[in-house]
N, C-alpha and C positions, 0 to 999 in steps of 0.2 A: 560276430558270429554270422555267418550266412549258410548256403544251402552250396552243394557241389554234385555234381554229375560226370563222373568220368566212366566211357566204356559202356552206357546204358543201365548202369548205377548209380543211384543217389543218394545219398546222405546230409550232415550234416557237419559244420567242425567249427567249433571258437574258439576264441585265442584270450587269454589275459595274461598280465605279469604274472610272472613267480617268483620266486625268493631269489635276490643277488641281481645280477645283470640276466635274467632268462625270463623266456614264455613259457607257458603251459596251456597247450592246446588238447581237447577232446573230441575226439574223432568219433563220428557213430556213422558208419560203413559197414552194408552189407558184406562186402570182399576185402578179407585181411590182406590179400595179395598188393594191394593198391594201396597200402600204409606208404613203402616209399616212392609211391607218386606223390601222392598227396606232401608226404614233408617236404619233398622236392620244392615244390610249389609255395607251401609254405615259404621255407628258405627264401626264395624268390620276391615273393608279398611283403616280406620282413625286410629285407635287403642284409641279409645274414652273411654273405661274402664278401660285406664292404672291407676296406680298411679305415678304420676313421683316426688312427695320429698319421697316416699317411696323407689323408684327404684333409683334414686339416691346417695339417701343418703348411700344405700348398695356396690354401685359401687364406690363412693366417696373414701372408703378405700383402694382401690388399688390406691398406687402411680401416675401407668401409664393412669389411668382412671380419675382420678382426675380435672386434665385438661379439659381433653375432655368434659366432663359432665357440669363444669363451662360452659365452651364454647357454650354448647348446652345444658340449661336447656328445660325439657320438651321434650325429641326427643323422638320419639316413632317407636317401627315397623311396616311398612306398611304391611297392611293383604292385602290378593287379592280379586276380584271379585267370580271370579267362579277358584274352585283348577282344573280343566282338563285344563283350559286355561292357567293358571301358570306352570304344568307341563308341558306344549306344549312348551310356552315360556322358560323353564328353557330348555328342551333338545337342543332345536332351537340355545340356546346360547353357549351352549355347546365346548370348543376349538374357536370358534369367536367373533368377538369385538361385544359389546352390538348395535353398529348403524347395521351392518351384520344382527344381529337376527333379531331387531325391522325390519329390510327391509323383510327380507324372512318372518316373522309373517304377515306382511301384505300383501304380494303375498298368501301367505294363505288364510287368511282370502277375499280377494278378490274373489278368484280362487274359495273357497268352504262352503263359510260364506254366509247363505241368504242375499239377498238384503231389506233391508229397507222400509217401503212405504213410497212413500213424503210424509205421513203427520206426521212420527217420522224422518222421515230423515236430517241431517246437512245439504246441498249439499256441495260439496267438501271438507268436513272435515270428518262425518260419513254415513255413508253410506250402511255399512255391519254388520254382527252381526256376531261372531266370530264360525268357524265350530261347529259344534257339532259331537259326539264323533263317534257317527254311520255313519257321513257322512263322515267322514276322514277312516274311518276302511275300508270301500271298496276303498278310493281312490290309485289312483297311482300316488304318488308324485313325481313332478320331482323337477327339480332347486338344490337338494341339496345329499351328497351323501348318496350310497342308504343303508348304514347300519343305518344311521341319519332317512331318508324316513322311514325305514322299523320299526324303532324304535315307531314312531310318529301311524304309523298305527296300531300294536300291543299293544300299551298304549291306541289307541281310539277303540278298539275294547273289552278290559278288561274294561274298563269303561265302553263301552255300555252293556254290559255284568251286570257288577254291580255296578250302578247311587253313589250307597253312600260308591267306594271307596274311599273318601277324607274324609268320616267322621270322628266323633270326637274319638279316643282309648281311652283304659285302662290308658294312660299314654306313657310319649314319646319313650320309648324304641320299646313299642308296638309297637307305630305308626312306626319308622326309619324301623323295621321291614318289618313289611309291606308294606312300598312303596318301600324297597330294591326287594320285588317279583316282582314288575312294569317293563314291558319291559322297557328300556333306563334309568333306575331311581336308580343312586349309593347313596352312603352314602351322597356325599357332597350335592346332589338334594333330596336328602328323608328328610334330615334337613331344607334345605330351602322351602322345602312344606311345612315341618312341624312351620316351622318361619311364614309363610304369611298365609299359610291357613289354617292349625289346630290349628295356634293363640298358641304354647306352646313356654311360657316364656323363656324357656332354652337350645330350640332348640341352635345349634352350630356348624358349617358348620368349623369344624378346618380346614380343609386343603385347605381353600382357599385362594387365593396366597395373597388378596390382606389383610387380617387379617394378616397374617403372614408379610407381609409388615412392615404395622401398628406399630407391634409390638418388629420390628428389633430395637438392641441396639444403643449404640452411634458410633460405627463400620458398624455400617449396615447390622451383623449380624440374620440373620431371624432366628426365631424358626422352629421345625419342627413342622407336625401337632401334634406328640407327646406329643412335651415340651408342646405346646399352648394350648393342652388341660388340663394338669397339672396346668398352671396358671391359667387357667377359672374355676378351679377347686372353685376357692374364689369367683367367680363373681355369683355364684347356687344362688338363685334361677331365675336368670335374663340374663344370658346369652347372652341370644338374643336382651337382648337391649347394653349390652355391644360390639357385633358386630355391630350392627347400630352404635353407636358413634366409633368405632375405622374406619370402613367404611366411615363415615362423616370429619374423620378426615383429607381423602384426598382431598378434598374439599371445595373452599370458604367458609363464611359463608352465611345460607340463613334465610328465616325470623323466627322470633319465635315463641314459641309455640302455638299449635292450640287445644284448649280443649272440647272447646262446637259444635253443630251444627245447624245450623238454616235450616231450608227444605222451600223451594217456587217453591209449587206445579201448573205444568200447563196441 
């Protein structure tokens, strides 16, 4: 569940499984006109236009993927909401554990995220809508250090600057390019943009630790990000779903796939 803002409107919208392979999402939205943006987006966060016996079947031929893929048919990569929020969340997490960032994103979001009206409001669950990029570009962040601070505001003030830079490129090179100009925004976070929110298939975050993990021998040996990208070299045109299952890997298993969506609009 989170909070949304599209067009100077705000709401609210959650998603859980429904019956059979689908979601069931509840929308609480001032403006019915903005139903199919919002599924749009949905769609999008879901990864609802995959093909997964196609994308499998491709990834199947690696050995080391093979497995995994069985394990988890139909895994998909999660897209994001809004990409300035993602790239918030991605620097935020930056050298700290994932519960660290989600804590500081929400001192964020508290601190400098409009307040909700009660009549879209969760009480105690949401509440805030997540800053917006002009409103963090003047601010003075504290709580965290200040080349991170300083990062956060430099990236919201480039985006207030120009709304469509997360838009769609030429192609992903372009893209990695381009978000590598981003204050605070290296290689390993210009691919994971490019994974959730430019939606490109083959995005590939090599050198992160925990792919590199994944992909260590029966020694325990890890690759470098080098070698791993060499091997991924077979996994084109899908990449990025082959790090979602090696990524999944560290992890019980959870329910199966989700294909369809159902929308109940209030």
């Amino acid at each position: 569940a989170r909070t949304i803002d599209l067009a100077g409107a705000q709401g609210t919208v959650s998603v859980r499984p429904g019956k059979g392979d689908a979601l069931e999402a509840t929308v609480r939205f001032p403006k019915l006109s903005a139903l199919p943006a919002i599924i749009a987006r949905l769609r999008r966060v879901f990864d609802l236009a995959a093909d997964p016996p196609v994308i499998a079947a491709h990834l199947s031929e690696d050995a080391h993927l093979a497995p995994l893929v069985a394990a988890r048919p139909g895994l998909r990569v999660p897209g994001a909401w809004d990409g300035f929020e993602l790239a918030v969340r991605a620097i935020l997490g930056q050298q700290i554990t994932v519960q660290a960032a989600i804590i500081l994103a929400g001192k964020l979001a508290a601190t400098y995220g409009e307040r909700l009206s009660d009549a879209t409001a969760i009480p105690g669950k949401l509440t805030h809508l997540f800053p917006r990029p002009e409103r963090l570009a003047g601010a003075q962040i504290t709580g965290m250090p200040g080349a991170r601070a300083r990062a956060l505001t430099s990236l919201a003030a480039a985006v207030a600057a120009d709304p469509q830079i997360f838009g769609a490129r030429r192609g992903l090179d372009d893209a990695i390019a381009q978000l590598c100009k981003l204050p605070g925004i290296g290689e390993w976070t210009a691919q994971y943009i490019a994974m959730r929110e430019l939606r490109e298939p083959d995005a590939f975050p090599a050198a992160d630790i925990g792919l590199m993990r994944a992909m260590a021998d029966a020694k325990g040996t890890r690759p470098t990000p080098a070698q791993l990208l060499k091997r991924a070299e077979g996994w084109r045109p899908w990449r990025a779903y082959a790090a979602q299952h090696l990524w999944a890997s560290h992890v019980p298993l959870g329910k199966p796939k989700i294909e369809n969506l159902k929308v109940a609009a209030e």
